[in-house]
BAFIDO-753367 format. One record per residue (C-alpha): residue number from 1; residue in three letters; x, z, y. Coordinates in steps of 0.05 Angstrom, whole numbers, plus 5000, padded with zeros to 4 digits. Each point is the difference from the previous one (the first is absolute). Layout:
N
NODE  num  residuo     x     z     y
NODE  NUM      ALA     X     Z     Y
...
# end
This chain:
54
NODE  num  residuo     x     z     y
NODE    1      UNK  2893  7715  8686
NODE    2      UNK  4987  5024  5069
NODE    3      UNK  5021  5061  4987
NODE    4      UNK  5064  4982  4975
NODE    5      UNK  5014  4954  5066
NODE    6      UNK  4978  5061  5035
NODE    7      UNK  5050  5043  4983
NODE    8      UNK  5050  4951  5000
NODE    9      UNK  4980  4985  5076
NODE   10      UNK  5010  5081  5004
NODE   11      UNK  5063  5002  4977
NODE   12      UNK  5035  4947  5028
NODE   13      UNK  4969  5032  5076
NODE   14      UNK  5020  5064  4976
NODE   15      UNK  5075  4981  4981
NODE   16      UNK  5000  4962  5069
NODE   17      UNK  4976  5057  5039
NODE   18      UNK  5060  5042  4980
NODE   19      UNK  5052  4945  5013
NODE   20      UNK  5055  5026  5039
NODE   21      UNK  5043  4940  5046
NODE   22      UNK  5073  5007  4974
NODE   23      UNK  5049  4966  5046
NODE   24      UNK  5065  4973  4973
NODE   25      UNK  5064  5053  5009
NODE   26      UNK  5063  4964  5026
NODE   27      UNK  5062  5033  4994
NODE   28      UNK  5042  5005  5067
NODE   29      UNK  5058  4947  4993
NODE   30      UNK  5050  5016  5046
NODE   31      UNK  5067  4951  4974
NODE   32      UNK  5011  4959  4942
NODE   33      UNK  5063  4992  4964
NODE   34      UNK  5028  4931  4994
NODE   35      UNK  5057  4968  4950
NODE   36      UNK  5029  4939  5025
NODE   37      UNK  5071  4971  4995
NODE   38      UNK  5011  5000  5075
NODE   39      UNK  4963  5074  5024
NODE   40      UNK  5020  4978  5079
NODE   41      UNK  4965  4928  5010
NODE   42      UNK  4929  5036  4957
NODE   43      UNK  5008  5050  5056
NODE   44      UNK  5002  4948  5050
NODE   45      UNK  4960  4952  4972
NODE   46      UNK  4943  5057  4987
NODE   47      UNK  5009  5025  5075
NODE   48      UNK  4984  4929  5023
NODE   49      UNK  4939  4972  4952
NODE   50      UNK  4971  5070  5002
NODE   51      UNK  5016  5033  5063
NODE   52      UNK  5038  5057  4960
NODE   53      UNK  5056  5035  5023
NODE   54      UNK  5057  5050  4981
# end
């Protein structure tokens, strides 16, 4: 039985010791496409809620 939990104890320190960090990839967004009925008061609207502009 102690054995057993032994090598468990091993393993699991083992697996953990060759753990690499990953960080999450974003992909670089740089404009959006947007379907509305009235293109001019989105752009407008968009410029003055989100500080966009043209």
């Amino acid at each position: 039985m102690r054995r057993g939990v032994l090598s468990a104890a091993l393993a699991c320190f083992a697996l953990g010791a060759f753990a690499t960090s990953v960080a999450a990839q974003t992909f670089p967004y740089d404009h959006i496409h947007v379907n509305v009925p009235d293109p001019a008061a989105a752009a407008n609207w968009y410029e003055k809620y989100f500080g966009g502009r043209r």
